[in-house]
Biopython code that builds the backbone (N, CA, C, O; Angstrom):
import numpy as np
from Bio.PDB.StructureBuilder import StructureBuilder

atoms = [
    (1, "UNK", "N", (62.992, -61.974, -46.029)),
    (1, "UNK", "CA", (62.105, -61.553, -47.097)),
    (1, "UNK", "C", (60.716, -61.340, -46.510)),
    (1, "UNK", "O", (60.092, -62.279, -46.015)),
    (2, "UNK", "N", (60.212, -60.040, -46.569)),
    (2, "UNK", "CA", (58.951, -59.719, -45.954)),
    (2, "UNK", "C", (57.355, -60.198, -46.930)),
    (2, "UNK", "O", (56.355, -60.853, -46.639)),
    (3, "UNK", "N", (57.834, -59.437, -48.204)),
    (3, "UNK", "CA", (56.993, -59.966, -48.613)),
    (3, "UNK", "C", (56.273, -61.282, -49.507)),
    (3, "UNK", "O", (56.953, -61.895, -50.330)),
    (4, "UNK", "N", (54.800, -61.642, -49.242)),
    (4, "UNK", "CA", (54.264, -62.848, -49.136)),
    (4, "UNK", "C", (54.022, -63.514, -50.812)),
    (4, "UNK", "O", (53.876, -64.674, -51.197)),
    (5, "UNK", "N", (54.069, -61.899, -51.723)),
    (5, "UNK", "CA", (54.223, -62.696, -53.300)),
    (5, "UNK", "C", (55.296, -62.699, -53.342)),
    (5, "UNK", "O", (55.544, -63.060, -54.493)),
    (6, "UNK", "N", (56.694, -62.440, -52.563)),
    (6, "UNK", "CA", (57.477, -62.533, -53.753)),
    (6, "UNK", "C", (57.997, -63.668, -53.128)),
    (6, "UNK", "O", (58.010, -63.938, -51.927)),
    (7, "UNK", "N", (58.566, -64.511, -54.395)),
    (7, "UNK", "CA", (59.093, -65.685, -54.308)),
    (7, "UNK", "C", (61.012, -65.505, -53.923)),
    (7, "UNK", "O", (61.612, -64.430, -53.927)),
    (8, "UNK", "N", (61.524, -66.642, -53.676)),
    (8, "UNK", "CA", (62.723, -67.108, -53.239)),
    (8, "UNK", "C", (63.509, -68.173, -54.394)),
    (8, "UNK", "O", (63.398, -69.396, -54.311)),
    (9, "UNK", "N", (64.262, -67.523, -55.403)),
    (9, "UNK", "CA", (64.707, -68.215, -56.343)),
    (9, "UNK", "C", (65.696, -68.478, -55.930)),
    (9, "UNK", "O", (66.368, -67.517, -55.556)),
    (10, "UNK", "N", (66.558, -70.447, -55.714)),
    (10, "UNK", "CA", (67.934, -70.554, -55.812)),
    (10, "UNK", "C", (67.954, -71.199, -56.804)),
    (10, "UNK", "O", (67.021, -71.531, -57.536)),
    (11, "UNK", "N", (69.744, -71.543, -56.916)),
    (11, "UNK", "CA", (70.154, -72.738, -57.891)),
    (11, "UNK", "C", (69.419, -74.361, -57.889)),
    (11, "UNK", "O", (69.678, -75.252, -58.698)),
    (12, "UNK", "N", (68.616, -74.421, -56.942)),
    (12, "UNK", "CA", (68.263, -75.516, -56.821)),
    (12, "UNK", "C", (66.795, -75.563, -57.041)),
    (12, "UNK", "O", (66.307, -76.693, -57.074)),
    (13, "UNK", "N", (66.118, -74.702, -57.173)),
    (13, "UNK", "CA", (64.802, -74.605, -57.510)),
    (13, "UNK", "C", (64.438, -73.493, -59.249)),
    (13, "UNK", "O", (63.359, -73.512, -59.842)),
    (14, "UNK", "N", (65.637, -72.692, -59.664)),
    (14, "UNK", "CA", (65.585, -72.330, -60.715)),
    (14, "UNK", "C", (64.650, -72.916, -62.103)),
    (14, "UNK", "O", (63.706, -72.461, -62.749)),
    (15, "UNK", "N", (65.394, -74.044, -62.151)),
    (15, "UNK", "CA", (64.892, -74.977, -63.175)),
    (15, "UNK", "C", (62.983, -74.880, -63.475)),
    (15, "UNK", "O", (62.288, -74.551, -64.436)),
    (16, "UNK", "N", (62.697, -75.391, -61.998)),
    (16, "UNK", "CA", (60.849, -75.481, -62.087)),
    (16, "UNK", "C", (60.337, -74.407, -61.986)),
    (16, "UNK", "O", (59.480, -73.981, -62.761)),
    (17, "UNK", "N", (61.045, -73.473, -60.461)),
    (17, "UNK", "CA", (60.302, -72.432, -60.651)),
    (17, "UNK", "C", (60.591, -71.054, -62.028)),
    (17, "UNK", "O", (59.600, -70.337, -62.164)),
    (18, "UNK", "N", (61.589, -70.758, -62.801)),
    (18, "UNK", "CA", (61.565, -70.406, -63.413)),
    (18, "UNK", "C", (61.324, -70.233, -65.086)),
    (18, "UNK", "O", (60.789, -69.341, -65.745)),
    (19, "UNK", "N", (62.040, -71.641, -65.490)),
    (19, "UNK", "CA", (62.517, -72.081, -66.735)),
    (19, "UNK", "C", (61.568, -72.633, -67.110)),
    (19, "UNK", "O", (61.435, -72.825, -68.319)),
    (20, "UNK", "N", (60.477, -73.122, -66.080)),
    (20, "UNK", "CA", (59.525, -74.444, -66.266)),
    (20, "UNK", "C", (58.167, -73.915, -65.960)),
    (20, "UNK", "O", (57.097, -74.494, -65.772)),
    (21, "UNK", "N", (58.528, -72.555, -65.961)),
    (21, "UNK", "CA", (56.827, -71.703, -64.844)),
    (21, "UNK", "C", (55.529, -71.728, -66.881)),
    (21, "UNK", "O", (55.628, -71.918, -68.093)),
    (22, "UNK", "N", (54.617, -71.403, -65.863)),
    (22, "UNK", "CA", (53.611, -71.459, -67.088)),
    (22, "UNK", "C", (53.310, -69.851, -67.033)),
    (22, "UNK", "O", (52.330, -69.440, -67.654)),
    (23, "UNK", "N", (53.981, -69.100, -66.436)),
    (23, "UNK", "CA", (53.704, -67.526, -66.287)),
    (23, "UNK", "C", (54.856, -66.954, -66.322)),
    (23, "UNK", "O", (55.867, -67.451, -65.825)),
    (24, "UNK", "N", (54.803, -65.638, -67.030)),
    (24, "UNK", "CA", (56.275, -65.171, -67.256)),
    (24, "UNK", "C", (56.858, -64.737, -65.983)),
    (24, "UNK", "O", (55.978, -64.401, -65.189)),
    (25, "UNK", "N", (58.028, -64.634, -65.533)),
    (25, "UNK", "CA", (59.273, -64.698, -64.454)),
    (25, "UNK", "C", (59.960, -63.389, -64.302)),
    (25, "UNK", "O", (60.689, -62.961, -65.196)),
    (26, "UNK", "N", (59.740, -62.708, -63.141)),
    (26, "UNK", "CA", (61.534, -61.915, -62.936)),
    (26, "UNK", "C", (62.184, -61.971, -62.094)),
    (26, "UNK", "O", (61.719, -61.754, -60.975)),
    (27, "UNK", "N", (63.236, -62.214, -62.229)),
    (27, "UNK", "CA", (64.167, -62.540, -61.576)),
    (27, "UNK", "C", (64.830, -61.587, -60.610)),
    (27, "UNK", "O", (65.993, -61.675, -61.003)),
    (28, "UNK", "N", (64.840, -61.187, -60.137)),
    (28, "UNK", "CA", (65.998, -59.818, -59.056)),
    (28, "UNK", "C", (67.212, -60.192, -58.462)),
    (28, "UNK", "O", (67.458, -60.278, -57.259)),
    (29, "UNK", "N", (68.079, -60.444, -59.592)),
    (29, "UNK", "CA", (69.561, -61.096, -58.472)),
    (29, "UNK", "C", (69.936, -59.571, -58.017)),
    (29, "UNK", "O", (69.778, -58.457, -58.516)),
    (30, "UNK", "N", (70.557, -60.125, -56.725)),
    (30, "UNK", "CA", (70.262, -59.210, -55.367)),
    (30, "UNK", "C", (71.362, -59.788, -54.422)),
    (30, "UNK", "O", (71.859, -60.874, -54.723)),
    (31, "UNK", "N", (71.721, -59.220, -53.445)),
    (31, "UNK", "CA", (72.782, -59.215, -52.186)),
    (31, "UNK", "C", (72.529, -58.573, -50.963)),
    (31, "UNK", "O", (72.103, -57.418, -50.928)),
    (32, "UNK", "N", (72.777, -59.284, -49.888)),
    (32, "UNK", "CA", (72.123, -58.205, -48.846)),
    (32, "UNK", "C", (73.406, -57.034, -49.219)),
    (32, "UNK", "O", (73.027, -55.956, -49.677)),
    (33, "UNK", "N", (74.540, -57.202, -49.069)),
    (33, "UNK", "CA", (75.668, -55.716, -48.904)),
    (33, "UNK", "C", (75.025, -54.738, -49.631)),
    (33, "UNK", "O", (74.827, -53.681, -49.032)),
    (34, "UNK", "N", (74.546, -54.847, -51.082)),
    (34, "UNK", "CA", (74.304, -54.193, -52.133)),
    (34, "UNK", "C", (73.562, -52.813, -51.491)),
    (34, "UNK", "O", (72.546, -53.083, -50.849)),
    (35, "UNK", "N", (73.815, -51.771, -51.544)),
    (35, "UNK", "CA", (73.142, -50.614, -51.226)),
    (35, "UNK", "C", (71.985, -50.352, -52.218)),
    (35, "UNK", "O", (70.887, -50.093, -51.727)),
    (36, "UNK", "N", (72.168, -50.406, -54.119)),
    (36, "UNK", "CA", (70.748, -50.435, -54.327)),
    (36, "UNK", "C", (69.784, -51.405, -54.665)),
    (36, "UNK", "O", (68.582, -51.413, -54.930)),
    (37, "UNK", "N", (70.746, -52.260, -54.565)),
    (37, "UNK", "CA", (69.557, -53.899, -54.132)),
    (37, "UNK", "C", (68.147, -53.676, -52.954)),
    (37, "UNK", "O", (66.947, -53.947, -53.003)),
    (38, "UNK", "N", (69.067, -53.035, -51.927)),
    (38, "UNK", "CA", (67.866, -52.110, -50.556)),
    (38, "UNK", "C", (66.904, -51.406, -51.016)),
    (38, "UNK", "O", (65.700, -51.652, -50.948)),
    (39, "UNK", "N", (67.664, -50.121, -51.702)),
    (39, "UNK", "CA", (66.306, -49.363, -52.572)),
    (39, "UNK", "C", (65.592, -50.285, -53.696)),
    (39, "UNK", "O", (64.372, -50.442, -53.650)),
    (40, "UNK", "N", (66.065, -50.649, -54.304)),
    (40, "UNK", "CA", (65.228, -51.664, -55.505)),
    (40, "UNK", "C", (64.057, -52.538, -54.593)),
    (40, "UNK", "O", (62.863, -52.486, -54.888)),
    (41, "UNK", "N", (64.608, -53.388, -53.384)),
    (41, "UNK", "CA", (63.921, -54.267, -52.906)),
    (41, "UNK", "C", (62.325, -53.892, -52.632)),
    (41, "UNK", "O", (61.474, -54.560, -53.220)),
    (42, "UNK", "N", (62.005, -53.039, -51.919)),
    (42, "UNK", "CA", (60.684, -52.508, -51.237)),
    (42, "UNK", "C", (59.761, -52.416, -52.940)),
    (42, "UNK", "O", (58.758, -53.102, -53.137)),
    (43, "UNK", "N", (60.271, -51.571, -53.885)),
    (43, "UNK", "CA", (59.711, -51.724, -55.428)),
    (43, "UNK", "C", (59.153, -52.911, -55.803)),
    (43, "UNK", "O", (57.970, -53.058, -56.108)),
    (44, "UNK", "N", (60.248, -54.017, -55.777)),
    (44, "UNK", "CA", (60.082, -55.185, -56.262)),
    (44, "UNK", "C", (59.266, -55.809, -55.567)),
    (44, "UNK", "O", (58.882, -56.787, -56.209)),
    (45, "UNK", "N", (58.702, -55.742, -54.380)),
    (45, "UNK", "CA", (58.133, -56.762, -53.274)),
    (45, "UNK", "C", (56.503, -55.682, -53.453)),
    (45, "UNK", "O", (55.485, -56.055, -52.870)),
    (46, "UNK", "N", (56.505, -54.845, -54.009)),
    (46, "UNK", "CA", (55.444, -53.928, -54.155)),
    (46, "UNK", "C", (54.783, -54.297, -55.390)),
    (46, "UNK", "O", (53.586, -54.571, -55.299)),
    (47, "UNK", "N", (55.436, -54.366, -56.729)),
    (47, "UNK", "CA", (55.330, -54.722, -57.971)),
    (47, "UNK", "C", (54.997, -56.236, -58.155)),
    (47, "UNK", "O", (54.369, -56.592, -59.152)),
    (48, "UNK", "N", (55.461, -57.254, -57.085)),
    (48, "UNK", "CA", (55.344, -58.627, -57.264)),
    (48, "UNK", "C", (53.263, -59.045, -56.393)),
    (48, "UNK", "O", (52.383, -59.883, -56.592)),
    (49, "UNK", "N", (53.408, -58.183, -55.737)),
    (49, "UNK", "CA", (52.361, -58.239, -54.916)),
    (49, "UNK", "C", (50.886, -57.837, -56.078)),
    (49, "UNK", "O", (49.823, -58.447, -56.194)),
    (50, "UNK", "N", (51.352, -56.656, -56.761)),
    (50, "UNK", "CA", (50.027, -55.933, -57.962)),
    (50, "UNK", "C", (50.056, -56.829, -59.430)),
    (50, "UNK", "O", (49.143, -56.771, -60.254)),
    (51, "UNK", "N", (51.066, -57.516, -59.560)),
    (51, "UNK", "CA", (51.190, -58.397, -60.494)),
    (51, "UNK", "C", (50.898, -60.088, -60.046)),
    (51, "UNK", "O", (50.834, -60.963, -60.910)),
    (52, "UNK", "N", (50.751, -60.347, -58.710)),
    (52, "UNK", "CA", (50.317, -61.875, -58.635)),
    (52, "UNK", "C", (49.255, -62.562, -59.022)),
    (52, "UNK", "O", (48.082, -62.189, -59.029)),
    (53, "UNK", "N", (49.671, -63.508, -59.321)),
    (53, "UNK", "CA", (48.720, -64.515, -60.455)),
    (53, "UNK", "C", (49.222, -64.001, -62.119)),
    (53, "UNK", "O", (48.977, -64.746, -63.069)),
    (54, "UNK", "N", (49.743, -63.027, -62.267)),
    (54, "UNK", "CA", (49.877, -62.672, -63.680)),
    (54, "UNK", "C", (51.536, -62.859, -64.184)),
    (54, "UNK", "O", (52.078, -63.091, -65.264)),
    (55, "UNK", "N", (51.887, -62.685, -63.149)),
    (55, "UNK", "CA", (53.609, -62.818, -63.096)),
    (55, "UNK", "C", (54.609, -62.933, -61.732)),
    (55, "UNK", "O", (54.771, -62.360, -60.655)),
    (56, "UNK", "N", (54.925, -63.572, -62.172)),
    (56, "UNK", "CA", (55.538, -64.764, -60.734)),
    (56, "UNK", "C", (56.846, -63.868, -60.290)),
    (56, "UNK", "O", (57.760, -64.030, -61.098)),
    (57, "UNK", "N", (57.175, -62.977, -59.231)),
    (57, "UNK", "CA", (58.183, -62.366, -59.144)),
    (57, "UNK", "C", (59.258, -62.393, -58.424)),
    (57, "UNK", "O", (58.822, -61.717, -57.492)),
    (58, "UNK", "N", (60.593, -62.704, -58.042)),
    (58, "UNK", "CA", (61.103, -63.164, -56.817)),
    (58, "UNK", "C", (62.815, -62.775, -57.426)),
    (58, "UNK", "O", (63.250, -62.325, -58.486)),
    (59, "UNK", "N", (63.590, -63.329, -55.815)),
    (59, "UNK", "CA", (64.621, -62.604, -55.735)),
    (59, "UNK", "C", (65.682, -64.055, -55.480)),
    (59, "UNK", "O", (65.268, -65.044, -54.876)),
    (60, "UNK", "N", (66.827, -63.974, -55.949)),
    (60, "UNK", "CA", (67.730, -64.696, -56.029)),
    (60, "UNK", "C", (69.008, -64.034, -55.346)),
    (60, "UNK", "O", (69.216, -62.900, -55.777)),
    (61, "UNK", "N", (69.704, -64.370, -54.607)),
    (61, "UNK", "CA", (70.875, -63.730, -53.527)),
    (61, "UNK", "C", (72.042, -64.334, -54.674)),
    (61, "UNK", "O", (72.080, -65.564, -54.721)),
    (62, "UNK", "N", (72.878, -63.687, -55.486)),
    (62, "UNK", "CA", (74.054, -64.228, -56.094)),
    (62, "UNK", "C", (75.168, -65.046, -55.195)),
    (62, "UNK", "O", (75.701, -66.106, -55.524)),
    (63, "UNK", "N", (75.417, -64.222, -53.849)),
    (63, "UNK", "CA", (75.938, -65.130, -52.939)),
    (63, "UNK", "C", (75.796, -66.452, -52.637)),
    (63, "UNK", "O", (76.636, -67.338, -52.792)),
    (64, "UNK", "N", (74.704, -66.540, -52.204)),
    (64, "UNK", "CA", (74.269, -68.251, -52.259)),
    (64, "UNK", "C", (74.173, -68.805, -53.267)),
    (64, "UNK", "O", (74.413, -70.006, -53.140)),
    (65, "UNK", "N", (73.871, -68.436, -54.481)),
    (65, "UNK", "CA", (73.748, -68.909, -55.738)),
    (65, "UNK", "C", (74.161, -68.618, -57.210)),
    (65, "UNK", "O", (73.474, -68.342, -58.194)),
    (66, "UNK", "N", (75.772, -68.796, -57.012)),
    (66, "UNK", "CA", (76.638, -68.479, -57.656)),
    (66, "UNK", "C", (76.239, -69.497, -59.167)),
    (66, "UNK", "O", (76.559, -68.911, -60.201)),
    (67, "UNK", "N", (75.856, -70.341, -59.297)),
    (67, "UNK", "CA", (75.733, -70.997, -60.400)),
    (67, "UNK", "C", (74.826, -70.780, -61.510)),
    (67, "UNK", "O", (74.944, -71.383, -62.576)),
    (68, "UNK", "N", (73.894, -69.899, -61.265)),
    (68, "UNK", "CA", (72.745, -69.553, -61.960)),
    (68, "UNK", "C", (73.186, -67.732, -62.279)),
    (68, "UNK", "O", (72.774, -67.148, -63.281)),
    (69, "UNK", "N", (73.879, -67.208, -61.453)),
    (69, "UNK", "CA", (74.316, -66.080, -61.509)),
    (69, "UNK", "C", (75.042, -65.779, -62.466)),
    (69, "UNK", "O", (75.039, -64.839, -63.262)),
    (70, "UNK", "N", (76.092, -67.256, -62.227)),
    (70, "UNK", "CA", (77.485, -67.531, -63.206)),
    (70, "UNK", "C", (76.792, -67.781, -64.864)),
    (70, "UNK", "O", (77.339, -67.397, -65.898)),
    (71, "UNK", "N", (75.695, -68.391, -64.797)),
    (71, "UNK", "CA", (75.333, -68.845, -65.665)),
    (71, "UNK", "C", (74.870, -67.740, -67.054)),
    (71, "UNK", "O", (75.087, -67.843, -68.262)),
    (72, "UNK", "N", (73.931, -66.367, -65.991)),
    (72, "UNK", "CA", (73.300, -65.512, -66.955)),
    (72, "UNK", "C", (74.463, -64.482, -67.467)),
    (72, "UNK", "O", (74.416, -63.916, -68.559)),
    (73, "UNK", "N", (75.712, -64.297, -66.333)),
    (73, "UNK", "CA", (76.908, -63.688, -66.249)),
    (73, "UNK", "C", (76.565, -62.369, -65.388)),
    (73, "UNK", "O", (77.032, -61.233, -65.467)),
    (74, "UNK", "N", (75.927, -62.727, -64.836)),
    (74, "UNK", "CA", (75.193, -61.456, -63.400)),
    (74, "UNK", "C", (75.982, -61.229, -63.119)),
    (74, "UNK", "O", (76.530, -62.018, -62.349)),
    (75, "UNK", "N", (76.806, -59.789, -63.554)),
    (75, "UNK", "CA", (78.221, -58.971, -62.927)),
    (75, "UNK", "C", (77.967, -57.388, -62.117)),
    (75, "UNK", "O", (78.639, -56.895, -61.211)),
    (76, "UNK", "N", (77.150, -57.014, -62.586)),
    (76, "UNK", "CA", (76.117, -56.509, -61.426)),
    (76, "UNK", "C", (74.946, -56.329, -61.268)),
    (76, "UNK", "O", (74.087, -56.298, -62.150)),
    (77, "UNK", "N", (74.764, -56.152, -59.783)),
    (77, "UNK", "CA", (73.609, -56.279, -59.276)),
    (77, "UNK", "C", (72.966, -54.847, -58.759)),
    (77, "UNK", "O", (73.920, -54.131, -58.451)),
    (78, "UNK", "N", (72.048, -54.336, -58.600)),
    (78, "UNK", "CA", (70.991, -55.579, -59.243)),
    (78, "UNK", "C", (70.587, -55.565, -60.612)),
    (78, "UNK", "O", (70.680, -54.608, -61.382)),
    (79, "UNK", "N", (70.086, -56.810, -60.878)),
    (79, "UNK", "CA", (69.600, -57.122, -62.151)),
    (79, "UNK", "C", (68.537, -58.149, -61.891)),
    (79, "UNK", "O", (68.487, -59.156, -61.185)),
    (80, "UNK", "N", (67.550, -57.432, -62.856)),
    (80, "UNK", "CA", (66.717, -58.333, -63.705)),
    (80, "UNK", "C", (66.600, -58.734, -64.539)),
    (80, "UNK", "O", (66.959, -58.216, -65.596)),
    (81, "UNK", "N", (65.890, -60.150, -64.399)),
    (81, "UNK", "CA", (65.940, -60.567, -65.188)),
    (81, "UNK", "C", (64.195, -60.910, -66.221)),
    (81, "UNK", "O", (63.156, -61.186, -65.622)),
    (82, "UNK", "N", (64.250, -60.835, -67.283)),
    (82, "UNK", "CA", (62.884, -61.243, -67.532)),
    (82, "UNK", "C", (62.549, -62.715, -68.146)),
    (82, "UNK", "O", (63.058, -62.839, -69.260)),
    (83, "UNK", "N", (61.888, -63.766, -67.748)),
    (83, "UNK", "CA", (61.488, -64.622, -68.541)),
    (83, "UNK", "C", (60.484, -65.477, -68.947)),
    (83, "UNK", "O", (59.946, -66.220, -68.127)),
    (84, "UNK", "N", (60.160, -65.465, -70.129)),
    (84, "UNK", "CA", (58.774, -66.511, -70.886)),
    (84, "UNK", "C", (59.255, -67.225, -71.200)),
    (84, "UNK", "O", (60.346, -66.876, -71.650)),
    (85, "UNK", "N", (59.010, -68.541, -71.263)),
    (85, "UNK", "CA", (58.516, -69.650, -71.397)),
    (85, "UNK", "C", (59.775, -70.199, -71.695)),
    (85, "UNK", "O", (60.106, -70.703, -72.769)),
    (86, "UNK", "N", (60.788, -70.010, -70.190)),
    (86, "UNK", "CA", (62.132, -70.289, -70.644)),
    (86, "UNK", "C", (63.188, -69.752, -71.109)),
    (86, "UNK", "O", (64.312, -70.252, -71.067)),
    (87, "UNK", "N", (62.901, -68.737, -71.565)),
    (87, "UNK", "CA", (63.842, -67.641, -72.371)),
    (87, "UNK", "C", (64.146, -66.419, -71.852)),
    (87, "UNK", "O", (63.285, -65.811, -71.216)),
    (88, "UNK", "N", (65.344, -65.913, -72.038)),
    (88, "UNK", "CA", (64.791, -64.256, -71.525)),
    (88, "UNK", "C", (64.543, -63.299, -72.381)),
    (88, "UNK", "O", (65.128, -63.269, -73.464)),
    (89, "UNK", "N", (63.912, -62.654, -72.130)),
    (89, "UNK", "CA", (63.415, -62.009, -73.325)),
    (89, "UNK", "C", (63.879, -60.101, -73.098)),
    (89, "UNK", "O", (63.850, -59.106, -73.822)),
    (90, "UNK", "N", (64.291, -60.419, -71.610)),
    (90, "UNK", "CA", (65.068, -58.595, -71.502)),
    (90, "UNK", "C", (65.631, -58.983, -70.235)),
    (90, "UNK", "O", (65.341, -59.987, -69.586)),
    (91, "UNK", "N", (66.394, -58.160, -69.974)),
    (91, "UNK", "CA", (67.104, -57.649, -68.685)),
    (91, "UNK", "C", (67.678, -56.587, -68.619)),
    (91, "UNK", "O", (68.250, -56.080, -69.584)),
    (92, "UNK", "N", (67.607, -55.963, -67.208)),
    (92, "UNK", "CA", (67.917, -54.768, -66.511)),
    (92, "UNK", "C", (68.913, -54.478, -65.654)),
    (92, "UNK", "O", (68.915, -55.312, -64.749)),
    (93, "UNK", "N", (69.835, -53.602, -65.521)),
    (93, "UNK", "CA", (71.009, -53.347, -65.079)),
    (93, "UNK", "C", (71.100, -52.495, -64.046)),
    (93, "UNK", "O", (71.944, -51.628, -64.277)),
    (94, "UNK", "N", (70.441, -52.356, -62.731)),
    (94, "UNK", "CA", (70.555, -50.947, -61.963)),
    (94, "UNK", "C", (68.997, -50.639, -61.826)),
    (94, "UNK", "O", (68.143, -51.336, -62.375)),
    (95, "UNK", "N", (68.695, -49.450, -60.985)),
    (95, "UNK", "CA", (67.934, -49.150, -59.911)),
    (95, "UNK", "C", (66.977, -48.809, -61.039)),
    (95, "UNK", "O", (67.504, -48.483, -62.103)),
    (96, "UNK", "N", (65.073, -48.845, -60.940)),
    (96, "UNK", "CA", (64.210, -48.929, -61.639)),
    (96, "UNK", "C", (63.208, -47.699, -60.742)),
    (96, "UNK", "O", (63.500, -47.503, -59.563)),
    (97, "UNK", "N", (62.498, -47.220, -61.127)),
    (97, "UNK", "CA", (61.212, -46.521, -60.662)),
    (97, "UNK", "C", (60.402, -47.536, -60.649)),
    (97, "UNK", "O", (60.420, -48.460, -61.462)),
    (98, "UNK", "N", (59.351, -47.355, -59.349)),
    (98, "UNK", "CA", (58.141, -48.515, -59.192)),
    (98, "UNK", "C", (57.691, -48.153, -60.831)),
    (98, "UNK", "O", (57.650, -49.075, -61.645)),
    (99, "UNK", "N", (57.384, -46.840, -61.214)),
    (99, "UNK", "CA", (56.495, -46.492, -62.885)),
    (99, "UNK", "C", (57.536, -47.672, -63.974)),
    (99, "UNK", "O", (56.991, -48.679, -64.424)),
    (100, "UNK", "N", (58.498, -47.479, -64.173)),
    (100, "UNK", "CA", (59.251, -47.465, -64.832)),
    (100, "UNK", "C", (59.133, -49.444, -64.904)),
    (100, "UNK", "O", (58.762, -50.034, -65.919)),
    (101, "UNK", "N", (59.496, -50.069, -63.746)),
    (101, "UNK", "CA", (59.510, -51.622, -63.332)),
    (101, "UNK", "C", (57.789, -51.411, -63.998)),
    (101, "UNK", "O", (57.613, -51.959, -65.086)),
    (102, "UNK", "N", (56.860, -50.838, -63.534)),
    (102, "UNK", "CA", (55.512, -51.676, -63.668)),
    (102, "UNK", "C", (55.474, -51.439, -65.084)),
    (102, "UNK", "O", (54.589, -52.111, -65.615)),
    (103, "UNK", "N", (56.090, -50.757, -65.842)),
    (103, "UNK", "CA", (55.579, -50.112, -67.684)),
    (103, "UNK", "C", (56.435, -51.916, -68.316)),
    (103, "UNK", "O", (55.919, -52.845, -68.938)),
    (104, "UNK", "N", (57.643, -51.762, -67.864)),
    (104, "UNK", "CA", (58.163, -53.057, -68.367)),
    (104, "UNK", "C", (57.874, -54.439, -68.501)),
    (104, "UNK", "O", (58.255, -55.266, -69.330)),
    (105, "UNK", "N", (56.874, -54.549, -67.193)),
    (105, "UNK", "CA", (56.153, -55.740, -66.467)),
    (105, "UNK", "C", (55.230, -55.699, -67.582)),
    (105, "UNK", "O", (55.206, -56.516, -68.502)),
    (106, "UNK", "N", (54.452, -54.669, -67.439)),
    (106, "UNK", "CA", (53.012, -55.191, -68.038)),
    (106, "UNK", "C", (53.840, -54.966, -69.815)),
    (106, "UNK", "O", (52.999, -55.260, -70.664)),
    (107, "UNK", "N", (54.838, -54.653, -70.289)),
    (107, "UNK", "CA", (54.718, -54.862, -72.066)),
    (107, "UNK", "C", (55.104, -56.342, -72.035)),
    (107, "UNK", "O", (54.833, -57.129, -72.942)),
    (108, "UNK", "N", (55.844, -56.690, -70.768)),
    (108, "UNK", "CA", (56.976, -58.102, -70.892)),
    (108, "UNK", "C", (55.459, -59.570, -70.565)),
    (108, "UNK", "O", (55.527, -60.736, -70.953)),
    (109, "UNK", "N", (54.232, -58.901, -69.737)),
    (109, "UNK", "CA", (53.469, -59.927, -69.439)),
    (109, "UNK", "C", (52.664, -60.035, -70.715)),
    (109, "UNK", "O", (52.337, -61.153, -71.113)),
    (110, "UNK", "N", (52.375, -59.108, -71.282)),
    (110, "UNK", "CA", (51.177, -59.341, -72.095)),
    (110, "UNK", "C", (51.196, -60.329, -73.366)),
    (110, "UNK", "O", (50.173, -60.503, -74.028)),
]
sb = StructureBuilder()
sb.init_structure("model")
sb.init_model(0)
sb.init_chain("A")
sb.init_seg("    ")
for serial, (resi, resn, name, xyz) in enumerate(atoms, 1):
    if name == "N":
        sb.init_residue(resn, " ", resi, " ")
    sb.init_atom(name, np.array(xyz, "f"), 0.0, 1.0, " ", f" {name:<3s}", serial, name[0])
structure = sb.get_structure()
């Protein structure tokens, strides 16, 4: 993971860093195989960087962390996920425009 905002979500840190954050969350379950997990990625690590401090953004590998995956029913990837204050309040199914990710961000932060 190159870039320095975006965060590293597993099953074992979910709980605080997400469920428990005081700033709304997205989630990017993601795979390295995934071909548009690749294109999505560079977006997301771009979008997490213009949104820090306002919204906490990071990526979760379903591979390693089948339990949280299992949990939202993440059947494909990629997906986002969105969440306040614990909840989700949207999610996304497939490849995003940087325009398109930042229009969602800022209705989902405000």
């Amino acid at each position: 993971m190159s870039g320095s905002y975006l965060r590293e979500f597993t099953d074992e840190n979910y709980q605080k860093e997400v469920l428990e954050s005081a700033t709304p969350v997205v989630v990017d379950f993601t795979a390295p195989w995934c071909g548009p997990c690749k294109m999505l990625g560079p977006i997301v690590e771009e979008i997490a960087e213009a949104f820090d401090g306002r919204v906490k953004i990071g990526k979760m590998n379903v591979d390693d962390n089948p339990q949280t995956a299992s949990k939202y029913r993440i059947v494909s990837i990629p997906t986002l996920l969105f969440v306040k204050n614990g909840n989700v309040v949207d999610q996304h199914t497939g490849l995003l425009t940087r325009e398109a990710l930042r229009k969602k961000i800022e209705q989902f932060a405000s």
